[in-house]
Structures are given as structure tokens and as C-alpha cells.
C-alpha positions in Angstrom: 0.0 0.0 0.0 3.1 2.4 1.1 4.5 1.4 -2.5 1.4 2.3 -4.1 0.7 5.7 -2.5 4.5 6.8 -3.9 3.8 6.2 -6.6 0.6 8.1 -7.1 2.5 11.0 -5.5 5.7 10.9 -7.6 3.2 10.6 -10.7 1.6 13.5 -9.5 4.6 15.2 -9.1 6.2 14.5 -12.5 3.0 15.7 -14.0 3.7 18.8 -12.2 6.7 19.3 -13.5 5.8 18.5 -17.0 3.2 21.3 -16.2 5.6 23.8 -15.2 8.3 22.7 -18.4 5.1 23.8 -20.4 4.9 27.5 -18.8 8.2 28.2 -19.1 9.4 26.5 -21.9 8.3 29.2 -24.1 9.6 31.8 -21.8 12.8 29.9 -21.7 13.3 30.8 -25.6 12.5 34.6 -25.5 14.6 35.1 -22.1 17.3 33.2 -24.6 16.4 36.0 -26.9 16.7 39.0 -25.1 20.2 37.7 -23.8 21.3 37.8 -27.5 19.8 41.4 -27.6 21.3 42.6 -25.1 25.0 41.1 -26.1 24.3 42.3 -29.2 24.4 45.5 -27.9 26.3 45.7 -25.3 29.7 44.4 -27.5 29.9 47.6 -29.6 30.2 49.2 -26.5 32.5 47.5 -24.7 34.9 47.3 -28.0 35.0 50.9 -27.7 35.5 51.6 -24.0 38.6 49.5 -24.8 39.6 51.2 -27.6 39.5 54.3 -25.5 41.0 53.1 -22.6 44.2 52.2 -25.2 43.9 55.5 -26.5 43.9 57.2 -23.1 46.9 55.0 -21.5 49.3 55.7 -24.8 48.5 59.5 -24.3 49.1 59.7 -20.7 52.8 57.5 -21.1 53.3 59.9 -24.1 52.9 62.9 -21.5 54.5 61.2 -18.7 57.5 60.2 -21.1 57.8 64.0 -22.6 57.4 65.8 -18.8 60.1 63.4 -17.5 63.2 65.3 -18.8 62.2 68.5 -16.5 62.1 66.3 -13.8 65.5 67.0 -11.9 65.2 70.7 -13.2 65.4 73.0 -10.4 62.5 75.2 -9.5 62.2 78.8 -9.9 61.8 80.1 -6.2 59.5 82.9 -6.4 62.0 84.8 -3.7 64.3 85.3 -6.2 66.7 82.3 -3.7 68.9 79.8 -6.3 66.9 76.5 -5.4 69.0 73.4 -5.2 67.6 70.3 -6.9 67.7 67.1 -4.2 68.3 63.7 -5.6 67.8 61.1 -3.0 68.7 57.4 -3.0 66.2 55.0 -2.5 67.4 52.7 1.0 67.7 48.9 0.5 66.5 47.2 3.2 
């Protein structure tokens, strides 16, 4: 009898699933759809930002790289005072 009652509730279970497969089966397929959308429009976008991002890193090492010579310059010391330029070591531990 225990065997019996089982298996009328796992049958009605699996019809119960079968059921719910049928709701969102079609679902399924236009949630699938809308992911492609959105990728679809999204990778432009992202293509760019990289592009950019390139763009932007090359002009600030190009800066970096043209401002570097003036480092050690000295400073004009707005007192008129000859200003020393300080170059210190880095300590090794």
C-alpha cells in the first residue's frame, strides 16, 4: 500500500513538473532572446570603451615620457633664492 501511494504522489509530481516545463518552456526561448539582444548591444560598446581606454593610457605614457626630462630641473623660487635640486637614494632594506 506504502509502495502504491508513492507512486501516485511521484506521478503526480512529474505531471507537475511537465506542467511547469510547459509555462516556461516558451519563456525559456524569449529570455534566450533577449540575452542575445542585449549582447548584441552591449559588445559595440565594450569594444569601444577598450579602444579608448588604449587611446587614453598611450597619451598619458606619451605625457609622462615627454614631462620626464624637467624632472631633476630646479625650480624657480618665487623669492628670487637659487633653489637646489635634491636627488635622494632610495634605502635597501
Amino acid at each position: 500500500m506504502r509502495f502504491l501511494t508513492k507512486l501516485v504522489v511521484l506521478g503526480f509530481a512529474g505531471l507537475g513538473v511537465y506542467k511547469a516545463w510547459e509555462m516556461i518552456g516558451p519563456r525559456v526561448s524569449e529570455a534566450r532572446q533577449r540575452a542575445e539582444d542585449a549582447r548584441d548591444t552591449l559588445e559595440p560598446a565594450i569594444r569601444d570603451a577598450a579602444e579608448t581606454l588604449q587611446t587614453a593610457t598611450k597619451e598619458a605614457a606619451e605625457t609622462i615620457t615627454e614631462g620626464s626630462p624637467d624632472a631633476g630641473a630646479p625650480v624657480p623660487d618665487p623669492f628670487g633664492n637659487a633653489a637646489e635640486v635634491v636627488h635622494r637614494t632610495p634605502k635597501s632594506a
